[in-house]
VOGU-3710 file (C-alpha; in Angstrom, 3 decimals, decimal comma):
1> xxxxxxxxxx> 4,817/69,526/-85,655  4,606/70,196/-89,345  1,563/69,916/-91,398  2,913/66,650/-93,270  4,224/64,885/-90,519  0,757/66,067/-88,874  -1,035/64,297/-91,968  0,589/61,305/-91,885  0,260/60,882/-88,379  -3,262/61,336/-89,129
11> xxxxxxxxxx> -3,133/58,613/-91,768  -1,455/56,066/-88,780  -3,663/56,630/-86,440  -6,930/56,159/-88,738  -5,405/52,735/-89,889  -4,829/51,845/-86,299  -1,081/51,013/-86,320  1,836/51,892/-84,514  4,886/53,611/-85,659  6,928/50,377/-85,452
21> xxxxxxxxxx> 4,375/48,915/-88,011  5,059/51,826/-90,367  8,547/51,922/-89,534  8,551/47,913/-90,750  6,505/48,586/-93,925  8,673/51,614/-95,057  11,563/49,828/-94,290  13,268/52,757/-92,045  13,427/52,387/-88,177  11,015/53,194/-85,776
31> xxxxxxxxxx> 12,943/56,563/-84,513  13,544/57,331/-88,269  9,891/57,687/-88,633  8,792/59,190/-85,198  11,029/62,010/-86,966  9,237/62,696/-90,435  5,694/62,298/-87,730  7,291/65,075/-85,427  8,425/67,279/-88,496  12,136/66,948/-87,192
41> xxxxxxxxxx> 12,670/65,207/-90,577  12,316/66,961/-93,952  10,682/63,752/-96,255  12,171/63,593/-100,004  9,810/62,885/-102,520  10,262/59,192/-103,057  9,217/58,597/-99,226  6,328/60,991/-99,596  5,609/59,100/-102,570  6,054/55,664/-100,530
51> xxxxxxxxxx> 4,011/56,869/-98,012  0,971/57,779/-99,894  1,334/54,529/-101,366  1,361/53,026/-98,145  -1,926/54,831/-97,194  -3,724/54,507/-100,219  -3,733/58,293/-100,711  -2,091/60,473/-102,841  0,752/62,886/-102,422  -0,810/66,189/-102,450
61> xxxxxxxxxx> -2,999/64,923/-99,673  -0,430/64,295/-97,374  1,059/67,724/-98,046  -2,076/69,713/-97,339  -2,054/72,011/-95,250  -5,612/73,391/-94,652  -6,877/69,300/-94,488  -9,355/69,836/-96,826  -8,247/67,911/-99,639  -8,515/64,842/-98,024
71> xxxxxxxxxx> -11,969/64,664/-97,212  -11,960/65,916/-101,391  -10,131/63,345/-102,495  -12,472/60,608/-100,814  -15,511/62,478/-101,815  -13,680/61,887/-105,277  -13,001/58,579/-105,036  -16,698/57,501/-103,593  -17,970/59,474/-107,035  -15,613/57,483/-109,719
81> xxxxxxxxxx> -17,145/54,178/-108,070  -20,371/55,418/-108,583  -19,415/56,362/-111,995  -18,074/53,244/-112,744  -20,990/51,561/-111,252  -23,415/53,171/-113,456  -21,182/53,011/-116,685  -21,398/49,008/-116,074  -25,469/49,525/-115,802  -25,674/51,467/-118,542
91> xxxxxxxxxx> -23,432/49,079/-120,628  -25,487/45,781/-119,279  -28,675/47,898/-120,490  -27,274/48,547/-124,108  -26,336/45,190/-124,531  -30,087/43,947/-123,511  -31,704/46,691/-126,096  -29,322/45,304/-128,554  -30,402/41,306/-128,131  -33,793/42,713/-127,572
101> xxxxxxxx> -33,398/44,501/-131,259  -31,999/41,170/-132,948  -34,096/39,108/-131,371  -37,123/41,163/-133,078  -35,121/41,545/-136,605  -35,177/37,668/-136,080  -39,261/37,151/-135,878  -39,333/39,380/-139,114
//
């Protein structure tokens, strides 16, 4: 088995569902897909592409080969959250120093 076909197999498995639910949601039939799982089938671009969409991951993790990037990519993911999460903090705590500020150029 190829490392893609490996990958999304991977992918499956981890969101619990069978080939014939993949098959369904890409649209292809279930032996169609068995074949890009088992690496009998070489996947174009816009599949790969549907795939990763289908998985919520990104191209270049499906096509990984040392299975690193995946656990990357989440890692990566987790830390923009928790980015974004402290951007809104930080924002929230502007604004109060602000209306703190006019508040006090108010009592003057």
């Amino acid at each position: 088995m190829n490392t893609i076909g490996k990958n999304i197999r991977q992918l499956r498995q981890k969101q619990g569902w069978s080939q014939g639910e993949v098959a369904k949601r890409l649209n292809i039939s279930i032996p169609a897909f068995s074949k890009i799982e088992t690496g009998i089938t070489d996947v174009n671009l816009s599949r790969l592409s549907q795939i990763a969409n289908l998985f919520d991951v990104s191209v270049v993790s499906i096509i990984d080969t040392n299975g690193e990037n995946n656990s990357n990519l989440d890692e990566i993911k987790n830390l923009k959250e928790l980015l974004t999460s402290r951007e809104l903090e930080i924002i929230k705590l502007q604004k109060k120093v602000i209306d703190l500020y006019e508040e006090r150029e108010k009592e003057k």
